[in-house]
Every structure is written in C-alpha cells, then in structure tokens.
Backbone as a printed PyTorch tensor [residue, N CA C, xyz], in Angstrom:
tensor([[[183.8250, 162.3680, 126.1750],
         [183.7340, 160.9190, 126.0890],
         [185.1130, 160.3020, 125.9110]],

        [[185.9440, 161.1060, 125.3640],
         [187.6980, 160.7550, 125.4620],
         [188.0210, 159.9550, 126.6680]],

        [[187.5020, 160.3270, 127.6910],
         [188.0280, 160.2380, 129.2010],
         [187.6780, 158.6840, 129.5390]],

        [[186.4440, 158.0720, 129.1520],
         [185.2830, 157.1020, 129.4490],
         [186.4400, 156.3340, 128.5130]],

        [[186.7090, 156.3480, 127.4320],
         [187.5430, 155.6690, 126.3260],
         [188.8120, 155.2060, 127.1340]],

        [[189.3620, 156.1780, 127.3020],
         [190.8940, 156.0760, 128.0610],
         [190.4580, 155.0140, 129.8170]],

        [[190.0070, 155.2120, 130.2130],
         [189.1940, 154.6770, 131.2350],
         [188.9420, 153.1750, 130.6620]],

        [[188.0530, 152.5750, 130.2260],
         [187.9100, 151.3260, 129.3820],
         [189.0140, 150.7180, 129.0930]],

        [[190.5480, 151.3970, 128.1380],
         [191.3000, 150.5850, 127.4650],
         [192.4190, 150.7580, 128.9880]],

        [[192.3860, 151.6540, 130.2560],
         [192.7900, 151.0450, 130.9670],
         [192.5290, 149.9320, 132.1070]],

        [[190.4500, 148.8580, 131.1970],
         [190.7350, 147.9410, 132.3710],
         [190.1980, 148.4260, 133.6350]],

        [[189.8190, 149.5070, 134.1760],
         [189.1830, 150.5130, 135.3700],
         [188.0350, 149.5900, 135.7310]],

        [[187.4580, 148.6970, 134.9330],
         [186.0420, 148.1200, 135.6900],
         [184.9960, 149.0280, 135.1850]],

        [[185.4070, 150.3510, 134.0660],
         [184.2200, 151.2100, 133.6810],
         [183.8550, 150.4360, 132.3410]],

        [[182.1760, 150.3470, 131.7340],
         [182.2110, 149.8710, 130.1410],
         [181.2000, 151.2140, 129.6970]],

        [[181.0400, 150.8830, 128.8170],
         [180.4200, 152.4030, 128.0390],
         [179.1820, 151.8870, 128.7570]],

        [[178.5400, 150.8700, 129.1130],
         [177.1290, 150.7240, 129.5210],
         [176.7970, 151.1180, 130.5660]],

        [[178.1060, 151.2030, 131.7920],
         [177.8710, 151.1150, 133.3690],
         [178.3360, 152.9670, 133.2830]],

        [[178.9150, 153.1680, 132.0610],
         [179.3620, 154.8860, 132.2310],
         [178.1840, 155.6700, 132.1190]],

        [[177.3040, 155.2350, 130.9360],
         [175.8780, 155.6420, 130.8240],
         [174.9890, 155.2560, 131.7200]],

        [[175.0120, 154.8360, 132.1370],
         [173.6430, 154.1010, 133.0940],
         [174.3330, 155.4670, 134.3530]],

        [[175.3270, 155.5210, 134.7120],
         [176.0380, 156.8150, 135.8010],
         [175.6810, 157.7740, 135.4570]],

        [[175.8770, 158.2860, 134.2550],
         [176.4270, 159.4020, 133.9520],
         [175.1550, 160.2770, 133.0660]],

        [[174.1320, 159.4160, 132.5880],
         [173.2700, 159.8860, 131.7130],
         [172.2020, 159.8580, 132.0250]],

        [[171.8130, 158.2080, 132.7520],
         [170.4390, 157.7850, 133.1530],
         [170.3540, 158.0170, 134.8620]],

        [[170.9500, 157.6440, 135.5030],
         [170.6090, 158.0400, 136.7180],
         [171.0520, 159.3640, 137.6940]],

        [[172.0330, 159.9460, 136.9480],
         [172.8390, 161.1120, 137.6220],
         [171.4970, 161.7600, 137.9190]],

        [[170.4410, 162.3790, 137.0210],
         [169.2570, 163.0390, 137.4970],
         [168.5320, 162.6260, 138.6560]],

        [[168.7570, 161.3930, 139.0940],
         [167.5140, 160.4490, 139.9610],
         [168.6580, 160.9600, 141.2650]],

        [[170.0470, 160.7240, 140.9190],
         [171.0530, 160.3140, 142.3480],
         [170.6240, 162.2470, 142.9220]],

        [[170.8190, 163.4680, 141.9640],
         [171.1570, 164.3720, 142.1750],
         [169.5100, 164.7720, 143.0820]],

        [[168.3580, 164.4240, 142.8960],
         [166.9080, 164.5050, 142.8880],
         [167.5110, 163.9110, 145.0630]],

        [[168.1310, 162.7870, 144.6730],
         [168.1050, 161.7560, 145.8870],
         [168.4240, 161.9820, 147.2050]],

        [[169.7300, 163.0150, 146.7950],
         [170.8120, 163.5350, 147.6200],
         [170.1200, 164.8660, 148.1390]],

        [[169.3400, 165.5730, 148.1120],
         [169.0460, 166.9720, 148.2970],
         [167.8700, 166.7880, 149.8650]],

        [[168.1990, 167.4610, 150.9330],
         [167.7460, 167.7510, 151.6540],
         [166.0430, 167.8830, 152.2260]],

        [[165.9610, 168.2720, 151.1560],
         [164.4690, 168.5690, 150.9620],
         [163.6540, 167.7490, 150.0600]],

        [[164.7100, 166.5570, 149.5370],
         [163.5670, 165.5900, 148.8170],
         [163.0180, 164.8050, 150.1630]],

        [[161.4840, 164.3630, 150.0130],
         [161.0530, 163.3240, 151.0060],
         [161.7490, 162.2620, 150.9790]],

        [[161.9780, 161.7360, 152.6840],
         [162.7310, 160.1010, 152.2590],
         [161.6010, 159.3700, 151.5380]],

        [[160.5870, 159.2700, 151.2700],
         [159.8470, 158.2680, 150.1630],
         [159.8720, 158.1510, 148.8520]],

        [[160.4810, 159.7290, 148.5410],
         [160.8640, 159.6210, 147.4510],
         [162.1810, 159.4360, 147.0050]],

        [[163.0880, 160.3940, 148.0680],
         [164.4430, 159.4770, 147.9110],
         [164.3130, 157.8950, 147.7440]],

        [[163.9840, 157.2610, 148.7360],
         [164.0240, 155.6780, 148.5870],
         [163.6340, 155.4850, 147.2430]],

        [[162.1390, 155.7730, 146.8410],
         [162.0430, 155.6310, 145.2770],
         [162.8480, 155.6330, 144.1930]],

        [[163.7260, 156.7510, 144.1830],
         [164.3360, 157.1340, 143.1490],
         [165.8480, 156.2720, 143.6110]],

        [[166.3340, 155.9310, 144.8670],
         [167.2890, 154.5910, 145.0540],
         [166.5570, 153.3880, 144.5780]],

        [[165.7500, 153.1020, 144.8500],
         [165.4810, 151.6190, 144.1380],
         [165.8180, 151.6360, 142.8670]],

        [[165.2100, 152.7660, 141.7100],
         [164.9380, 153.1010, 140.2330],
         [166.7350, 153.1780, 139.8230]],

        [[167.6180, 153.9180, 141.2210],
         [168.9080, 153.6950, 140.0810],
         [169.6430, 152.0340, 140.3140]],

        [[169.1400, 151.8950, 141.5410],
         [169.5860, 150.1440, 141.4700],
         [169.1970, 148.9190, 140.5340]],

        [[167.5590, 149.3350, 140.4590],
         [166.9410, 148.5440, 139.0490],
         [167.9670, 149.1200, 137.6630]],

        [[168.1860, 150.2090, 137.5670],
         [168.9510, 150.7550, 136.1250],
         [170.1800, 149.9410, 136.3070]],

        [[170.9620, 149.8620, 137.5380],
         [172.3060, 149.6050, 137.4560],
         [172.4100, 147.9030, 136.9630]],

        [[170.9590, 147.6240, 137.3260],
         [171.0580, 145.4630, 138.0240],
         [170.9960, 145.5770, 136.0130]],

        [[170.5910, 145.7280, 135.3110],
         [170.3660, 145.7800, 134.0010],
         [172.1750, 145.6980, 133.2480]],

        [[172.7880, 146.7260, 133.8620],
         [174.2480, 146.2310, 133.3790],
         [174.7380, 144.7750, 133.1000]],

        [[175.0980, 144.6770, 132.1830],
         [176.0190, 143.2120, 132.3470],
         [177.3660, 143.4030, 132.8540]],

        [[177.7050, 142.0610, 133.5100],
         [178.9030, 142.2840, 134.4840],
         [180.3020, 142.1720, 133.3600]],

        [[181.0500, 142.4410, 133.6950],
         [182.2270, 141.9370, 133.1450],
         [182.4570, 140.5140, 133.3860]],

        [[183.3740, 139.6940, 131.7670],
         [183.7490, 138.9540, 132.3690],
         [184.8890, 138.3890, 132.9110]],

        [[184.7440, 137.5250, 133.3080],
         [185.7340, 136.9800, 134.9400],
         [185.4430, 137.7070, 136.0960]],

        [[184.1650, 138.6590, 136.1620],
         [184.2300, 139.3830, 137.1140],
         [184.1510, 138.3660, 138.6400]],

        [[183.6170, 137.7240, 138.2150],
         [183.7240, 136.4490, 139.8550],
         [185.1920, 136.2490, 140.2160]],

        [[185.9510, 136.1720, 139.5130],
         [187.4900, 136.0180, 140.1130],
         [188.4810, 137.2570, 140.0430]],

        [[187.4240, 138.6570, 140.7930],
         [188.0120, 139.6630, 141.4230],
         [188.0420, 139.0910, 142.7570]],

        [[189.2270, 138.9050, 143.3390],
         [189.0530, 138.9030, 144.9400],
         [189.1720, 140.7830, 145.6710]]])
C-alpha cells in the first residue's frame, strides 16, 4: 500500500477509493472478463458491474479543468 501512498502525494489522478475499487473490488470481475472461455454474456455482465463500481467513485476536484 506504500506504492498507492506515494502515487496519491504525487497527484497521479489515483485516490485510495479509485485504487480499491481497481485493485480489490473489481480486479476479480476484470480477470473473470478477460479469459477466453468466459461467455460474452457474461463477460458483458461482469463489464457493466465494474463500470457501475467505478461510476460510484467520486471524481476529483477540478477534475473538469483537465484538458
């Protein structure tokens, strides 16, 4: 978790919420997603489920005046 820390105080656009929501909550769904032999119905499923997880993040702010 050092890394996620150092990451944050450099400003990267990572927050501990959007690192977890990656790294804890959906890595299982993305890894399920990516594999050959999952059905695309369930792939698609399990893409919607990490996009619903991700839309839950709050944005940074000023993030509107990234060009």
């Amino acid at each position: 978790m050092q890394e996620i820390g150092y990451l944050i105080k450099k400003n990267v656009g990572l927050t501990y919420e959007s690192f977890n929501v990656k790294q804890n909550i959906n890595h299982v769904f993305y890894e399920e997603a990516r594999l050959p032999s999952t059905p695309k119905v369930v792939s698609g499923a399990l893409i919607d489920k990490m996009r619903e997880d991700c839309s839950k993040i709050p944005n940074l702010p000023n993030v509107s005046d990234i060009k």
